[in-house]
N, C-alpha and C positions, 0 to 999 in steps of 0.2 A: 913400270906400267907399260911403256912404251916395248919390251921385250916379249911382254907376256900377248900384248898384242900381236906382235909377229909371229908369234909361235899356234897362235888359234886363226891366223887367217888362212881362212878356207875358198878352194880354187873349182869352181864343178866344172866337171869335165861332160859334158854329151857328146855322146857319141851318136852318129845318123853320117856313117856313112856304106851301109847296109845296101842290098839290093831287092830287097822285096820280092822275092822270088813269090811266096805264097799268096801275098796279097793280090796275084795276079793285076797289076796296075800298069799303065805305059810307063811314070815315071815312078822315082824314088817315093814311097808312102809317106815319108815327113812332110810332104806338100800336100795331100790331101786335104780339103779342107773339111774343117767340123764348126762346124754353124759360122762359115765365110771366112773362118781364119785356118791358115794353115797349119797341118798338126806340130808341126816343129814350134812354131809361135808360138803358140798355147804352151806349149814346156817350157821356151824360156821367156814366158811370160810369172811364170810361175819361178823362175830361180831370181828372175829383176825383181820380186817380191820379198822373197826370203830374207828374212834380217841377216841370218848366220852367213850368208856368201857373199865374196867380196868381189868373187873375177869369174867367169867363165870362158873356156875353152869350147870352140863347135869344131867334132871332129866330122865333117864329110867326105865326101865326094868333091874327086875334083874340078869337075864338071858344075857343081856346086856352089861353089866357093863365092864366085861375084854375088850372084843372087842371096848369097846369106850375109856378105858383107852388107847388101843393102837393107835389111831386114834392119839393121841398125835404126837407120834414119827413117826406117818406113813405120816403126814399131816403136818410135821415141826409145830405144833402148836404152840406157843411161849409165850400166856401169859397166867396169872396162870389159871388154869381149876381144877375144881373136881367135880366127878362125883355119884354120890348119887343114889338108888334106889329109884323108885316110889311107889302109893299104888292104891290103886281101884278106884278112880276117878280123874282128871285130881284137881279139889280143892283140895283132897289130897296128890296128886304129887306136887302142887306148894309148900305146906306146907313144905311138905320135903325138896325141893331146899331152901325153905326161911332159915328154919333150920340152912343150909349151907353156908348160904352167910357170909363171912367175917366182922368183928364188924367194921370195919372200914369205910364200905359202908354206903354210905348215901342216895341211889336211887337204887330200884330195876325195869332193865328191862325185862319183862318177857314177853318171846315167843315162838311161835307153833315151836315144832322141825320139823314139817311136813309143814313148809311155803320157802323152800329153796331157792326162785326167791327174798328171802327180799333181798336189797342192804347196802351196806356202807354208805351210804349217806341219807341213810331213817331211818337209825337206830340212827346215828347223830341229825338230823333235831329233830323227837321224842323226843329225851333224853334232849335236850338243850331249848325243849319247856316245857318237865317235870319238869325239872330247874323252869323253868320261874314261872311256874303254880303251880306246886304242885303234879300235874300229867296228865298223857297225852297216847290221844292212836291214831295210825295211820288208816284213813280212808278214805272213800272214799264217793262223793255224788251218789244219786240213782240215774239213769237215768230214770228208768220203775214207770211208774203210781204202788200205791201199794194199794192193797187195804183190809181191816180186817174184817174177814167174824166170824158166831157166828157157833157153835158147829155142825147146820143143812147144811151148805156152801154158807150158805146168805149175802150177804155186808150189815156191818155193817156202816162202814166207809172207806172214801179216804184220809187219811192223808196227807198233803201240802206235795210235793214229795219235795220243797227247802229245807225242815226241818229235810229231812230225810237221816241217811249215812250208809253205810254197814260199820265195825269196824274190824280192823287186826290187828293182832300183828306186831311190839313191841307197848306193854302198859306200861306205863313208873310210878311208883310213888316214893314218897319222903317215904325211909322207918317208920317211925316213926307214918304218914300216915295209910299207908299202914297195919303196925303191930297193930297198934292199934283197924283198922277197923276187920281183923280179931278176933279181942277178943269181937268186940261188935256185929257183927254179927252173928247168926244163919241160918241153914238152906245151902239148895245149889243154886247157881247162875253160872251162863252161861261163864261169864266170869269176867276178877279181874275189869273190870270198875264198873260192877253188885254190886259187895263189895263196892267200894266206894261209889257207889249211895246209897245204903239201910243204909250205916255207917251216911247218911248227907252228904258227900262231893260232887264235882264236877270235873268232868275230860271232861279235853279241848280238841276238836278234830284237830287233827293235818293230813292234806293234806298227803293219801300216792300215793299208784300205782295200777291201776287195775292187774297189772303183780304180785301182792305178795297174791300169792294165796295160799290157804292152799289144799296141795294133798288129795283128800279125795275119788275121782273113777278114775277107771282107762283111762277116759278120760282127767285126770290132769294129767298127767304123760304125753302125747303127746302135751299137750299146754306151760309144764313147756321145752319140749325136745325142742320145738318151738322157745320158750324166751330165751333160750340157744343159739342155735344157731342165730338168731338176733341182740345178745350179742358182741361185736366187741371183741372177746378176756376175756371176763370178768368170770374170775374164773377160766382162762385155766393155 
């Protein structure tokens, strides 16, 4: 029992240490607040919930770093946390969280520290389908016709929109997985499902929330204040 334990504990990785270029902001956008808490909180108020995690990794800035240490004590935060600086690009930030994850972990889940509307129970759902699979990332179907145009702005193609999903964090993999594919891939990709696709593997898409949005203009910041208060109490 005690094996099969160690082999399902799961380590989240967030990631915020981003520059918020678009959000046009003075500082890092994880600090903005949404109804008085900062949006970083609000995310890992929401992984200090999650049954399925056991540890988290905060990958920021290193300019950062004291003040998310304190976040600890200021947020009664309760299970184990360390918090790492990041490097020039968000593949290089995860790098660095990985670095830090616990030998004991057997699943890394890794997420946008700039998604704070994620829930408890989406982060769950993800992790226990990662289990299943191997690895796994939460999504969502397209609603909108899409269509792929060439260099000139010409349609190319209309892609079957049933086939097609927009992809959020948490991305969920089996580390072993996951480390491995790091060492066999080259090059940069978009996001860690991108790694496992070009390593060979396959990541399953797991049903999320049009609500788990990632802040990225400053029009996110009054839709997440929105989802806040619609929220019957959640995260108060």
């Amino acid at each position: 029992m005690k094996r099969l334990r160690e082999s399902n504990h799961c380590c989240a990785i967030v990631v915020a240490a981003g520059h918020s270029s678009r959000m046009k902001c003075a500082d890092s956008k994880i600090w903005i607040p949404l109804s008085g808490v900062p949006a970083i909180v609000r995310t890992l108020f929401a992984f200090e919930q999650a049954q399925t995690v056991d540890d988290v990794v905060i990958v920021c800035r290193a300019c950062d770093r004291e003040a998310m240490e304190r976040l600890k004590t200021e947020y009664s935060l309760n299970k184990r946390y360390r918090v790492v600086a990041g490097a020039n690009t968000r593949q290089e930030s995860v790098a660095c969280g990985v670095a830090a994850v616990p030998k004991d972990c057997g699943y890394f889940v890794i997420h946008d520290g700039a998604r704070p509307l994620i829930q408890p129970e989406l982060i769950d759902r993800v992790v226990l389908d990662g289990q299943r699979h191997g690895s796994a990332a939460l999504a969502i179907p397209v609603h909108d016709t899409i269509k792929r145009a060439d260099p000139d702005g010409f349609v190319v193609e209309t892609p079957p929109r049933e086939q097609l999903w927009s992809v959020q964090t948490p991305q969920v993999f089996r580390r072993e997985l996951y480390e491995s594919a790091m060492k066999a891939v080259q090059g940069e990709y978009t996001d860690d499902c991108q790694l496992i696709e070009r390593a060979g593997g396959q990541v399953h898409l797991c049903e999320g929330s049009p609500d788990n949005i990632k802040l990225t203009t400053p029009e996110d910041i009054l839709f997440a204040e929105a989802v806040l208060r619609s929220r019957e109490g959640d995260f108060k």
